[in-house]
Backbone bond lengths (Angstrom), bond angles and torsions (degrees), N, CA, C in turn:
res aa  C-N    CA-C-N  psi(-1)  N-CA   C-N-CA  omega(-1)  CA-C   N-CA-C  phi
1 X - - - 1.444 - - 1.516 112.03 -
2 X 1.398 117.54 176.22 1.434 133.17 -167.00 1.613 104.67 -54.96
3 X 1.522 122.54 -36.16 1.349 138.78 -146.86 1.907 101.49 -87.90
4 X 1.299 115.48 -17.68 1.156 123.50 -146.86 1.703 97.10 -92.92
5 X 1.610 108.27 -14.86 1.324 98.86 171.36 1.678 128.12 -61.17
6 X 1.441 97.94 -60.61 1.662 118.03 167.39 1.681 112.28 -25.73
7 X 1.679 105.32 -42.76 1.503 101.23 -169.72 1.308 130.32 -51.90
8 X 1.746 89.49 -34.95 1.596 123.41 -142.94 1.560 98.18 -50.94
9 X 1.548 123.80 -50.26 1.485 114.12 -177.19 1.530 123.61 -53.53
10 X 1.718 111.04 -26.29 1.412 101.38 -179.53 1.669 106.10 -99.29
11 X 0.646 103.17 -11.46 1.993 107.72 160.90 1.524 103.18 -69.80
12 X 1.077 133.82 -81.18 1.631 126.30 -179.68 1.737 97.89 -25.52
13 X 1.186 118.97 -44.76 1.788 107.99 -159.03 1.601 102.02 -92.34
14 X 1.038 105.10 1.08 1.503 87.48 -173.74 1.507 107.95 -140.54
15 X 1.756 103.02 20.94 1.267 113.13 177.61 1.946 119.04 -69.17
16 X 1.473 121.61 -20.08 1.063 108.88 166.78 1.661 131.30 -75.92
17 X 1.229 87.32 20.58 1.612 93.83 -158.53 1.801 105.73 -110.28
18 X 1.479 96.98 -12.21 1.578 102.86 -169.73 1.198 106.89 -136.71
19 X 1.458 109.51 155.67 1.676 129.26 167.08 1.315 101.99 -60.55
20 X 1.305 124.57 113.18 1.397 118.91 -172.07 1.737 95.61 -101.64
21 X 1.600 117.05 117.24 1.748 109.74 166.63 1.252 112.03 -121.36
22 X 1.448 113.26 99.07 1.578 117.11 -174.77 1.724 121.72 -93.47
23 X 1.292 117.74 146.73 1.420 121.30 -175.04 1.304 105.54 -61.01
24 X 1.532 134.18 151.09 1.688 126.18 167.38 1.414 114.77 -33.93
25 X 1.953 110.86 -48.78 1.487 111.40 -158.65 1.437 96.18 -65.51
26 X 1.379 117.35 -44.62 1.185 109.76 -174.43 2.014 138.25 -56.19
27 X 1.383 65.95 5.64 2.329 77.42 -160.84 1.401 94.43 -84.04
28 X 1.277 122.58 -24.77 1.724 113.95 168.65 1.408 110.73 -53.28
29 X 1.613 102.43 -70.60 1.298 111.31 -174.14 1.936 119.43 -62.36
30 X 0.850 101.75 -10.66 2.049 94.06 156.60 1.280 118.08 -104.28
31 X 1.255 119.09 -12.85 1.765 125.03 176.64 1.886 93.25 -81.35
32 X 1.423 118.73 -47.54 1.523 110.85 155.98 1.740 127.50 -42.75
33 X 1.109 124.60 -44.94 1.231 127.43 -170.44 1.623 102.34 -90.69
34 X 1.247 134.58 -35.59 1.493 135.10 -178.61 1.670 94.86 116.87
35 X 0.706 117.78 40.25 1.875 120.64 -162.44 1.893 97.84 -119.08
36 X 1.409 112.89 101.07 1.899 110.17 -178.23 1.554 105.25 -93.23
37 X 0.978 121.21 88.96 1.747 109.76 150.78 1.397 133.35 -36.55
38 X 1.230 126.69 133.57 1.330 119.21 178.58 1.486 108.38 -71.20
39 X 1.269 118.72 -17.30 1.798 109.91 -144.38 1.770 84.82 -147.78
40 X 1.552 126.59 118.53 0.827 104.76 158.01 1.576 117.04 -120.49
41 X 1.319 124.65 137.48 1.695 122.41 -162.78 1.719 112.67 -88.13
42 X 1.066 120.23 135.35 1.570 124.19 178.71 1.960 92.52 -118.34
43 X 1.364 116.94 144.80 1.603 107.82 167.08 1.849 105.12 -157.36
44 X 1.525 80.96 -19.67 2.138 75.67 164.29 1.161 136.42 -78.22
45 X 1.249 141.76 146.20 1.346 138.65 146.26 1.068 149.17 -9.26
46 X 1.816 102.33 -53.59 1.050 121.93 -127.43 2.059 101.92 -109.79
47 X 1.593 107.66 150.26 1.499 90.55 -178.22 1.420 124.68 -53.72
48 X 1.264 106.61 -38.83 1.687 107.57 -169.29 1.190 97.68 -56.70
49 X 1.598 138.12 -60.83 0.986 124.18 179.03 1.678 132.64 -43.77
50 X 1.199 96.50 -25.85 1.841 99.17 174.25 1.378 104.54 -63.41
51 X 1.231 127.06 -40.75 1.701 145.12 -174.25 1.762 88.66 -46.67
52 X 0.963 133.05 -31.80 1.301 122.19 -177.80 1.866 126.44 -61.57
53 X 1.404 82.78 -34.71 1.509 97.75 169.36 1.712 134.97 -102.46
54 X 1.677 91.95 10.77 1.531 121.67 162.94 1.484 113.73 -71.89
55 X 1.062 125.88 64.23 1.320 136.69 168.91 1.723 127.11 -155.35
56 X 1.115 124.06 143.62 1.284 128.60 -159.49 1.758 101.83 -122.72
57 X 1.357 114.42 87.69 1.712 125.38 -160.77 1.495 104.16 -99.13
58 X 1.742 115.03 6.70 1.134 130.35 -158.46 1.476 134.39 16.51
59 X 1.354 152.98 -99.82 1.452 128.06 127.45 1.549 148.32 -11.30
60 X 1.033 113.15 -44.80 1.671 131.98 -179.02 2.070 80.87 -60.76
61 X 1.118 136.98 -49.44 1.241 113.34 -149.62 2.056 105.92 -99.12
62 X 1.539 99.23 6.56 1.409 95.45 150.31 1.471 150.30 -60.85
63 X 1.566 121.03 96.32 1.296 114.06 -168.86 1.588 106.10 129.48
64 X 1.432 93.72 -30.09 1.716 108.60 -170.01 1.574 91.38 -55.68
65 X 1.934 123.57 153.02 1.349 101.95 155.52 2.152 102.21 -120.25
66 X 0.787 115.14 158.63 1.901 114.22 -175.04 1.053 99.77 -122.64
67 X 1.429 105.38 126.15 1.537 120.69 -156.62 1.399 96.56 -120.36
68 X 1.616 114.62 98.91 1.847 101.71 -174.80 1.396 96.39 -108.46
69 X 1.532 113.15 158.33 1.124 140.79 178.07 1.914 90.26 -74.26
70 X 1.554 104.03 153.61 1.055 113.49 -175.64 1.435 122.62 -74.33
71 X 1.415 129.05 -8.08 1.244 175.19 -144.19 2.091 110.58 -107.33
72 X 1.002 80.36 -42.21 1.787 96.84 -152.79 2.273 98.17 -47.36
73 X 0.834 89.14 176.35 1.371 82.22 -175.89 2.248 106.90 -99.11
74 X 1.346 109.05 142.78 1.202 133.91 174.86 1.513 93.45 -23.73
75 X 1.230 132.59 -71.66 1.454 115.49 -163.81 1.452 116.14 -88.49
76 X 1.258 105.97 34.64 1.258 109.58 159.36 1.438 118.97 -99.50
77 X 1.267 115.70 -26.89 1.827 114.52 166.47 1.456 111.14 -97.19
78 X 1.368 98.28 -2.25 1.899 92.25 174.24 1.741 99.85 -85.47
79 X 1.393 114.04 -18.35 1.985 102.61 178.54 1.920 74.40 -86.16
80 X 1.220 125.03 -84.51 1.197 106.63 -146.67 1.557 123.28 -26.51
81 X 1.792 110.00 -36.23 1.771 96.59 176.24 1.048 117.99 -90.85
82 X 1.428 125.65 3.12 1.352 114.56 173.31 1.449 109.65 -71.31
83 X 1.094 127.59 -20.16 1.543 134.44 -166.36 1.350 108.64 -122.56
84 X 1.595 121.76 26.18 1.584 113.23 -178.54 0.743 116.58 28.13
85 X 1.303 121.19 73.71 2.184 122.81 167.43 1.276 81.18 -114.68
86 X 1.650 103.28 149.39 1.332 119.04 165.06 1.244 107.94 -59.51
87 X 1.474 112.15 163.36 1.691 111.63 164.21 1.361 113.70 -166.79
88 X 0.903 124.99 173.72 1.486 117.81 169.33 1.668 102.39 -177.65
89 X 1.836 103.63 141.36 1.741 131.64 176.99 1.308 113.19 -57.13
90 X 0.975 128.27 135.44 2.050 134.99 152.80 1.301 89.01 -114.12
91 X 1.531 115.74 142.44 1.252 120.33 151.68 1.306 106.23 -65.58
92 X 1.670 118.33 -179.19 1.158 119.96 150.35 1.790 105.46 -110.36
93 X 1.694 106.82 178.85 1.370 100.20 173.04 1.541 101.56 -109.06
94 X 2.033 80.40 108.69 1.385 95.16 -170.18 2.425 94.09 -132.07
95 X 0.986 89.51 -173.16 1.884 98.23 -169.49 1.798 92.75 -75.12
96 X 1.100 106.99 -45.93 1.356 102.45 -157.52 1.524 110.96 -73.11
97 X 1.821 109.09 -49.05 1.601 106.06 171.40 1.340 120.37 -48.22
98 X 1.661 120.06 -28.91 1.354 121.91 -160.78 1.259 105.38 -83.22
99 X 1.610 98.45 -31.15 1.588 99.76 -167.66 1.961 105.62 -67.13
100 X 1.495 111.93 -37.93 1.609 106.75 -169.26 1.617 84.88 -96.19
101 X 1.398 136.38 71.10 1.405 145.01 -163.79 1.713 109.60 -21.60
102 X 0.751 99.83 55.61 2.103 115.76 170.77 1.962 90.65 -52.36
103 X 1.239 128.58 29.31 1.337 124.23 -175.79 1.378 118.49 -96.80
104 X 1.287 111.25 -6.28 1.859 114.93 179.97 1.591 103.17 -56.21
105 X 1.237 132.15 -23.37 1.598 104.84 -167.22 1.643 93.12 -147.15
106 X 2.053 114.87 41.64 1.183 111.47 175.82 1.324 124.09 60.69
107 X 1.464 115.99 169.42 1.596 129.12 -150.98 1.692 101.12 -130.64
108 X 1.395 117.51 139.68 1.528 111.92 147.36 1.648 115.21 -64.02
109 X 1.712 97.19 135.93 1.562 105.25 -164.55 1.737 92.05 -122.96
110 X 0.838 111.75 136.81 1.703 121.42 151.80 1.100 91.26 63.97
111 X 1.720 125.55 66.09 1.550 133.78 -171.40 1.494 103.66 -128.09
112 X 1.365 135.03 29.51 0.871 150.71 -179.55 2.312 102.94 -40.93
113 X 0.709 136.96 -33.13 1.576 163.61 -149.49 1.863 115.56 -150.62
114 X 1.222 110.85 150.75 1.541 118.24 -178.90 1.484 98.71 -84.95
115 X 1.708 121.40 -14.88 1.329 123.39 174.09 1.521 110.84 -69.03
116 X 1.309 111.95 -57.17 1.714 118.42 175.86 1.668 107.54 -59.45
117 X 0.868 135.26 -40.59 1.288 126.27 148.51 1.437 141.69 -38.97
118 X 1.007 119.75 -63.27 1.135 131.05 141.65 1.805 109.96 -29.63
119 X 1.289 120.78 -78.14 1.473 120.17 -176.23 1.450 104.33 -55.76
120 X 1.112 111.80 -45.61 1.996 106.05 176.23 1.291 111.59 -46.75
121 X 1.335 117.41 -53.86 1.404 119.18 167.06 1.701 124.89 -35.38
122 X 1.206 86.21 -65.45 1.430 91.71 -174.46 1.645 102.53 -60.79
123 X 1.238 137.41 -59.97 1.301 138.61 171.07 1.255 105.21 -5.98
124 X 1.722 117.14 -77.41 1.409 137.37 -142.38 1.943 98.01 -88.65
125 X 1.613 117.44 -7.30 1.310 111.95 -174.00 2.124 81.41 -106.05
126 X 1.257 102.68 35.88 1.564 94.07 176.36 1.660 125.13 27.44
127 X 1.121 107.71 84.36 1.524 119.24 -173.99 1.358 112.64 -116.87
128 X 1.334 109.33 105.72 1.875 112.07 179.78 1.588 113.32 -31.18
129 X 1.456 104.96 -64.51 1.877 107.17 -171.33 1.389 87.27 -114.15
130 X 1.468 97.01 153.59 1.877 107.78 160.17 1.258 94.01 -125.65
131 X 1.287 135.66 146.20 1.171 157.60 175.86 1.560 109.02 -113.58
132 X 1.446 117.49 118.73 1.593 115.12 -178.38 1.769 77.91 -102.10
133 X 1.953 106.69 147.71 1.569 107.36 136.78 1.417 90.42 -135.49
134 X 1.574 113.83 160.51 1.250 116.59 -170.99 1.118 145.70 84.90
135 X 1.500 123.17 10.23 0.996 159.04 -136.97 1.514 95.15 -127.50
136 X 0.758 146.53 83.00 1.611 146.65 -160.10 1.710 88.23 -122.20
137 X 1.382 151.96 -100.24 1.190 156.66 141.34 2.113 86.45 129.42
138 X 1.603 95.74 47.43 1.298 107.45 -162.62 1.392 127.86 -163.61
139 X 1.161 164.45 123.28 1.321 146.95 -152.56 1.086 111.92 -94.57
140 X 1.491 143.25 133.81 0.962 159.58 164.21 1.801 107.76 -19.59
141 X 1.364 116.93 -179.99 1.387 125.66 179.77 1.523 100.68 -82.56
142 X 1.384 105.53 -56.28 1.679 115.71 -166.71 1.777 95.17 -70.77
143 X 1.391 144.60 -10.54 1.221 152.98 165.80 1.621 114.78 91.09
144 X 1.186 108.23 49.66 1.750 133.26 163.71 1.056 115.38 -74.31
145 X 1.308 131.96 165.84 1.486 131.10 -174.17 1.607 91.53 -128.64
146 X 1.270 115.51 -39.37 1.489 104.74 -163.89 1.754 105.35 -140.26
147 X 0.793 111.36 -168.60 2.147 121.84 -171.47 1.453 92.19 -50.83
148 X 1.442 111.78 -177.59 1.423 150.20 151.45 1.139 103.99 -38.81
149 X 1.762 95.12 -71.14 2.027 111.17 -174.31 0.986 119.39 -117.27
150 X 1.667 95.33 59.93 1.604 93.77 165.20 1.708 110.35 -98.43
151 X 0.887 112.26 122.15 1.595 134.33 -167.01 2.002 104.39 -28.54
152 X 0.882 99.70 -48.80 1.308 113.75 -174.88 1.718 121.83 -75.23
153 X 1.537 112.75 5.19 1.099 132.64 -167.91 1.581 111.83 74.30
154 X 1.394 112.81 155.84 1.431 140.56 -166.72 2.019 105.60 -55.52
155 X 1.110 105.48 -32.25 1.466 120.85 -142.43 2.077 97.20 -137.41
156 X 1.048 98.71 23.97 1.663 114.05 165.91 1.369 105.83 -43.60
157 X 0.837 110.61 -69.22 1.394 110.53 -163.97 1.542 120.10 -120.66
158 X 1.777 110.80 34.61 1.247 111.30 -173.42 1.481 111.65 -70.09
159 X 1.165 125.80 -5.52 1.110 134.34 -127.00 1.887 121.32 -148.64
160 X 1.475 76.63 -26.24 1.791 105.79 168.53 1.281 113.33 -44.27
161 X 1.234 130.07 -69.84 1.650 145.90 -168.64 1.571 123.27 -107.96
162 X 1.325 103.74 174.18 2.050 93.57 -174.58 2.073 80.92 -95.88
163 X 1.302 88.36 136.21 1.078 91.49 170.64 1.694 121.97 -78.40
164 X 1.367 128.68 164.73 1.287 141.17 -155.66 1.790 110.69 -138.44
165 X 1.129 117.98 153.03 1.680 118.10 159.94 0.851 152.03 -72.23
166 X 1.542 166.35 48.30 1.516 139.81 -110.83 1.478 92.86 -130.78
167 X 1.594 94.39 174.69 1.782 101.83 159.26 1.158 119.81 -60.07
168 X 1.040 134.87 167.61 1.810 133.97 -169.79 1.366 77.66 -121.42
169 X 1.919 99.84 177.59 1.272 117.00 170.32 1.321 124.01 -99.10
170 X 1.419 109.25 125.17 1.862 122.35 -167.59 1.620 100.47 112.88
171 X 1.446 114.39 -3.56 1.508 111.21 170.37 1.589 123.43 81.84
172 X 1.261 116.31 -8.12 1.457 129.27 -153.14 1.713 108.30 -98.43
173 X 1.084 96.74 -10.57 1.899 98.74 -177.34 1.709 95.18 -165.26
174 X 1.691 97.45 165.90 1.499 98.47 156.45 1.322 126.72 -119.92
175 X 0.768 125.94 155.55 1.710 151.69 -157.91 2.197 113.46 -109.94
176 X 1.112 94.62 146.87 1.520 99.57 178.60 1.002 106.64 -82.01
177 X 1.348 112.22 150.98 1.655 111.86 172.63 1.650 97.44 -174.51
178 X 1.157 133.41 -178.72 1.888 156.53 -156.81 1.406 93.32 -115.37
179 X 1.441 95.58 164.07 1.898 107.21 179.71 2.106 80.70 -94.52
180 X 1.303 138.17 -10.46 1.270 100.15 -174.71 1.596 103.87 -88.46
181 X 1.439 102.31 -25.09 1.703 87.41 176.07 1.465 103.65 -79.77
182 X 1.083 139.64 6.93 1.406 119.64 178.40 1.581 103.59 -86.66
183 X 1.737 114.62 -17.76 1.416 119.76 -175.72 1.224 91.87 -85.47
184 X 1.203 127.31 -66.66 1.845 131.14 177.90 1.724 105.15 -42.02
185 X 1.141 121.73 20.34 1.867 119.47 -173.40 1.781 91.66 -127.86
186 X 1.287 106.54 -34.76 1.604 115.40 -167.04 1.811 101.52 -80.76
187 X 1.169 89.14 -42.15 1.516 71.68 -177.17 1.461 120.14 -96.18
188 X 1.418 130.65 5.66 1.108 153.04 138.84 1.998 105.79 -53.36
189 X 0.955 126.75 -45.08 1.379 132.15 -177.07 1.738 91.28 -76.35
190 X 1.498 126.20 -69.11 1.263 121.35 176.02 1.771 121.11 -36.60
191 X 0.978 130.28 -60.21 1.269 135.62 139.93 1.544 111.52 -4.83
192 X 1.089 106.45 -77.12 1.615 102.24 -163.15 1.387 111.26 -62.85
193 X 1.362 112.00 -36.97 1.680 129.80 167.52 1.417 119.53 -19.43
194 X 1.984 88.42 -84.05 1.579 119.74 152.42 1.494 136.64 -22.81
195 X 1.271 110.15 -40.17 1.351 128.32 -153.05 2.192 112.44 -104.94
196 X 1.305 94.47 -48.25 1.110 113.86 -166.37 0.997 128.84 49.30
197 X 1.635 115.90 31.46 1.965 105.80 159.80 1.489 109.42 -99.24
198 X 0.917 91.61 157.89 2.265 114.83 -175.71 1.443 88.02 -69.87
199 X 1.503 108.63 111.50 1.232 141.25 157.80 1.308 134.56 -84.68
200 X 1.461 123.86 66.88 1.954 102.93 -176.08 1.190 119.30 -91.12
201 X 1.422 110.52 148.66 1.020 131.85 -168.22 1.897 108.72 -88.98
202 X 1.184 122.21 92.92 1.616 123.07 -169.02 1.363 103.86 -101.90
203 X 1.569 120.67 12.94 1.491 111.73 153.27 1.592 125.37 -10.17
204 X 1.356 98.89 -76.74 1.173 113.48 -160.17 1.631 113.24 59.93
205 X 1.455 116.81 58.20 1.563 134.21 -161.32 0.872 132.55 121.90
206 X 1.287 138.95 173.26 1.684 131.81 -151.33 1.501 106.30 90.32
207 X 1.182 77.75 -154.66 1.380 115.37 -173.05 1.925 112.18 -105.92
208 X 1.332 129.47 145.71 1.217 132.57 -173.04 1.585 118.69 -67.36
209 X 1.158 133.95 112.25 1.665 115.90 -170.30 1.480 98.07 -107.58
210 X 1.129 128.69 122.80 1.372 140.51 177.20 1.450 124.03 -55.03
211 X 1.489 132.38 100.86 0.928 114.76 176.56 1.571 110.50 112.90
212 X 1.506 110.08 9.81 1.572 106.77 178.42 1.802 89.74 -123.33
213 X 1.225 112.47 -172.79 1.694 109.16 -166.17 1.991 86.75 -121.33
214 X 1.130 88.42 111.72 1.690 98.55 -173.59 1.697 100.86 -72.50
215 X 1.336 118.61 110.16 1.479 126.23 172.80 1.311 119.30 -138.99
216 X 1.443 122.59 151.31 1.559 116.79 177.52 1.239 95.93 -83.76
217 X 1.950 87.70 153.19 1.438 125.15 -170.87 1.698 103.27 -47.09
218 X 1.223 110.34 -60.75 1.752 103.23 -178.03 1.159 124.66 -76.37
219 X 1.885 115.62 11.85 1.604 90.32 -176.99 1.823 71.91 -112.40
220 X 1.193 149.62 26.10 1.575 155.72 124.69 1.370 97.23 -41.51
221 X 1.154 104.58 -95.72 1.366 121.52 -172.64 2.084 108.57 -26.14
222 X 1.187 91.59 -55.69 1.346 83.78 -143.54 1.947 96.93 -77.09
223 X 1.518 117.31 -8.80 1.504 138.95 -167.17 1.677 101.71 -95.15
224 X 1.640 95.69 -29.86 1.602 81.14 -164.13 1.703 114.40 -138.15
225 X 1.370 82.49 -4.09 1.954 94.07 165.74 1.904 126.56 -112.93
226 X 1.494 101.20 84.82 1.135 78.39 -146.16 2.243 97.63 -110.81
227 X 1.049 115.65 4.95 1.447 122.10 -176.70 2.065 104.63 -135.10
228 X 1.312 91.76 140.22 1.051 89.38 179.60 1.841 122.59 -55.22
229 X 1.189 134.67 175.74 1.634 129.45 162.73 1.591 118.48 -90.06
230 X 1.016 131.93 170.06 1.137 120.90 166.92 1.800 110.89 -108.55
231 X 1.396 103.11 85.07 0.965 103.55 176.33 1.992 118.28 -132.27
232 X 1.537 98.83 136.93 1.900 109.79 74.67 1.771 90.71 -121.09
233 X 1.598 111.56 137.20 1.755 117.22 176.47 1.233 95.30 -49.61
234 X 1.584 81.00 138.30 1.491 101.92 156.03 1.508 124.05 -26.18
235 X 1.244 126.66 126.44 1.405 136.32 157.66 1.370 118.70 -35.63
236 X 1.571 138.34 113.18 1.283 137.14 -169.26 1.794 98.75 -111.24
237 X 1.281 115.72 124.56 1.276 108.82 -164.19 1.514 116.76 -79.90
238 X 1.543 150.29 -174.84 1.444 126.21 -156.84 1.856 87.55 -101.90
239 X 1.342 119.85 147.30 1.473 145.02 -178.70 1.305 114.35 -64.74
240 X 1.601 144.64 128.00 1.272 149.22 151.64 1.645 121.89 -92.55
241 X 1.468 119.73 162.32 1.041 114.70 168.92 1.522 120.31 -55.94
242 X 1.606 90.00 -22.78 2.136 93.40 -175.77 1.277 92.41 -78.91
243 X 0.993 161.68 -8.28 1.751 135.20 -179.70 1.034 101.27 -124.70
């Protein structure tokens, strides 16, 4: 979202300190700033979206791993092998995987968004806190849909949907936003329900998500990141039916 630009300086500084799981659109814009994610999420279809992983960052994307939905469109693993990036498939829980039982090592569930993905992830890799920034699920003041540099321009989707009202974040006014992010907010709230780890919300804008502990990005940082990681993680070797 729009909010995720502002962060970017205290994410670069406090990037050794966290599981970094970034959206596709977003992997431009931190491979721009010097900012490496550990985890980067693919879950659309669609070509434009493959365009996300049309880039050649040469080094910077060592270590990275790209986690595509089973779904994602063909030239999205044709950039990933042209450039040896790691990667690796999730189905989704969809008719067709279930039907040829793609079930030995489970399904993406309640992946509605590359955000819920991303958070599923983190869920199921058992992570004490998740920290959202960027998470707006809301249009900006000036009426943006997404970053500065988000590839696709600022104002993608200002324009897409009839816009709607919601609570803002900090509770104090409401904010514009779409009925799909208001669905992409619900099941983000369901999630946290479900799940029960302490979720904050380090927006700092958007829209209000129920059920995460609304705090600024640096008093996160500075409360709950406090030793470097040892990364790049350990190497996890590829899974058989025997183990």
């Amino acid at each position: 979202g729009p909010s995720l630009t502002k962060q970017l300086p205290l994410l670069k500084k406090y990037a050794s300190k966290a599981t970094i799981f970034c959206a596709d659109s977003s992997y431009p814009i931190l491979a721009k700033h010097g900012i490496k994610p550990d985890y980067v999420c693919m879950l659309e279809r669609t070509e434009i979206t493959a365009e996300f992983f049309n880039h050649d960052f040469g080094e910077f994307d060592k270590d990275i791993v790209f986690v595509c939905a089973g779904v994602v469109h063909p030239k999205a693993i044709e950039y990933l092998k042209g450039r040896n990036r790691k990667y690796l498939i999730i189905p989704r829980y969809l008719y067709f995987p279930i039907y040829i039982k793609l079930k030995y090592f489970d399904f993406l569930y309640n992946t509605p968004s590359v955000a819920h993905m991303a958070c599923y992830l983190s869920l199921h890799l058992n992570h004490k806190n998740i920290i959202f920034i960027g998470q707006d699920l809301a249009y900006a003041e000036n009426g943006n849909s997404h970053p500065d540099d988000y590839q696709n321009s600022a104002n993608y989707e200002s324009q897409m949907y009839e816009h709607i009202l919601t609570e803002a974040y900090g509770g104090k006014k409401e904010i514009k936003t779409h009925e799909v992010w208001i669905f992409f907010k619900q099941i983000l709230e369901a999630m946290i329900i479900k799940y029960h780890i302490t979720t904050y919300n380090c927006t700092e804008g958007g829209a209000r998500i129920e059920g995460t502990i609304e705090k600024p990005f640096l008093w996160a940082c500075e409360n709950l990141l406090h030793k470097d990681l040892n990364k790049p993680f350990e190497k996890l070797e590829p899974l058989s039916l025997n183990k």
